[in-house]
C-alpha positions, 0 to 999 in steps of 0.5 A: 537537506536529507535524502527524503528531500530530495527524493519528494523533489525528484518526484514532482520533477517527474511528475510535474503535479504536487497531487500525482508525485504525493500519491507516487510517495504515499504522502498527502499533497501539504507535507509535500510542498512543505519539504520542497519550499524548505529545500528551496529555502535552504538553497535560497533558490526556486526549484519549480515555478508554480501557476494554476493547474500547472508546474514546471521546472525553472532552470535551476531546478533542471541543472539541480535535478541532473545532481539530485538523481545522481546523489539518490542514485548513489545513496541507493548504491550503497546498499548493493555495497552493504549486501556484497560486503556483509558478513551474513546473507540477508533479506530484510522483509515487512509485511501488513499486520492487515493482510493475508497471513499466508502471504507472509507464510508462503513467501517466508517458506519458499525462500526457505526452501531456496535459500535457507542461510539467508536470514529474513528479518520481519519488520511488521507495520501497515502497506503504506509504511512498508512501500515507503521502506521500500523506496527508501532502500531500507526494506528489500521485500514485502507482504503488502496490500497491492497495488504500490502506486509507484513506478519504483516498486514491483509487485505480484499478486499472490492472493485475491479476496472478495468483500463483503458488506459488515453489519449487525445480525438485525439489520435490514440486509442481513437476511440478503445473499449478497448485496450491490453498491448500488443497494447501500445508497441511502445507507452509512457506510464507513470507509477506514483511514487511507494511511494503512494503503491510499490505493485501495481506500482511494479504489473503494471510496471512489467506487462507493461514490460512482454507486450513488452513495453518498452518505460515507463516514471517513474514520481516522483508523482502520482498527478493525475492533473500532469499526464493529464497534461503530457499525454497533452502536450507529447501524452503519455499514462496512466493507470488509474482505472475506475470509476465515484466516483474517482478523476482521472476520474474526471482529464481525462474527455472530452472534453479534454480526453478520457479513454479507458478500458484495456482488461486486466482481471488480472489486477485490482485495489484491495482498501479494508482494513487492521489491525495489526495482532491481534488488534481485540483482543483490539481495540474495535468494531474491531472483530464484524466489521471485521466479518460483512465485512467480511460476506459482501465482502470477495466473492463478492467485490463492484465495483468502 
């Protein structure tokens, strides 16, 4: 066994649903189960008794659960052993090759101004990888697309950002000011893979459903450079944040392409930040920087 392992098993402990603990892990339902069948193998025991819509705990999976936390706990102890006897001070941070560069730039220049002998390495990979560092106590920091999905993590909203509906420059809405959900119901409109962050996909798919529409593609990447090319050669749609910093807009200008705003108030895309719980309590500068972005953003996030 290893110490993913346990932590999907302590995940459907709590949440006592495959489905809910996969979400809170960021990891679809089938792997799920496959590690749990293969911990229970290995301890040649069942962990949890299953029945139709309902999961329960056998009695050995309570004894087992009561030694599993107490192992995670400790593993994740000695990471606050590593900090306090490290030579060098240091904030291990990621951030989302997809969100707001300024995140990333506003985060890395408070922590500068506060901390400036503590080293932040950068580890670059989509929101979903990064969340998962961060659970597994091998990030301490990141610029992420929010929100986490999990109860442990923390999060603070720097930045928000409208959407828009992508399309090419001769296409039926492209003279319109804005669009409504509503009005793409009998168009294609393509929804990118959820491994970059299932949160946000999952929120936008769901709202495109509630809308009426029902002809939504759902591709296997999120490479923006693919997506134009598909809305190019099929005329279908995409949804996309707006603003002039970040790639995407960059991929769907003219003379090519034309971007409409989404006159949809409730949908926004949320990037700001997110840490372990408690890691201010080790990872140096961390408690003094979250308080200044804290003072910053937490009412008034930037704009993309």
């Amino acid at each position: 066994m290893d110490i993913q392992q346990l932590r999907y098993f302590l995940a459907v402990a709590d949440e006592l649903h495959f489905g809910r603990a996969a979400e809170r892990l960021h990891v679809t339902a089938s792997p799920l189960s496959r590690r749990i069948r293969e911990l229970e193998h290995e301890l040649g025991r069942d962990l949890f008794v299953r029945e139709h819509h309902h999961v329960e705990l056998t009695s050995f999976g309570a004894a087992f659960r009561a030694r599993a936390d107490g192992v995670v706990r400790d593993f994740d102890d000695l990471r606050t052993f590593a900090h306090d006897h490290a030579g060098a001070r240091l904030c291990r941070a990621g951030a989302a090759p997809l969100a707001p560069p300024r995140v990333l730039d506003t985060v890395l220049s408070i922590y500068g101004g506060i901390a400036p002998d503590v080293e932040l390495p950068v580890t670059l990979a989509p929101s979903a990888e990064l969340l998962e560092e961060l659970v597994a106590g091998r990030l301490d920091l990141a610029a992420v697309h929010l929100p986490v999905g999990t109860a442990d993590l923390e999060s603070l909203v720097i930045s928000r950002g409208s959407l828009g509906v992508a399309m090419t420059v001769d296409d039926e809405f492209a003279d319109r000011p804005s669009l409504t959900l509503r009005d793409l119901r009998r168009r294609q409109v393509l929804v990118t893979s959820p491994k970059v962050h299932p949160s946000v996909v999952a929120e936008n798919r769901a709202a495109l459903v509630e809308a009426g529409v029902t002809r939504i593609v759902d591709l296997p990447h999120s490479d923006a450079v693919q997506v134009a090319a598909h809305v190019m050669r099929t005329g279908a749609l995409a949804l996309t944040v707006l603003g002039d910093d970040l790639p995407a807009m960059r991929v769907f200008g003219p003379p090519t392409f034309r971007v409409v705003p989404l006159d949809e108030p409730g949908m926004v895309l949320r990037a700001g930040i997110a840490w372990r719980r408690g890691a201010e309590e080790f990872v140096p500068g961390l408690r003094e920087v979250l308080a200044e972005l804290r003072a910053r953003y937490e009412d008034a996030p930037m704009g993309l």
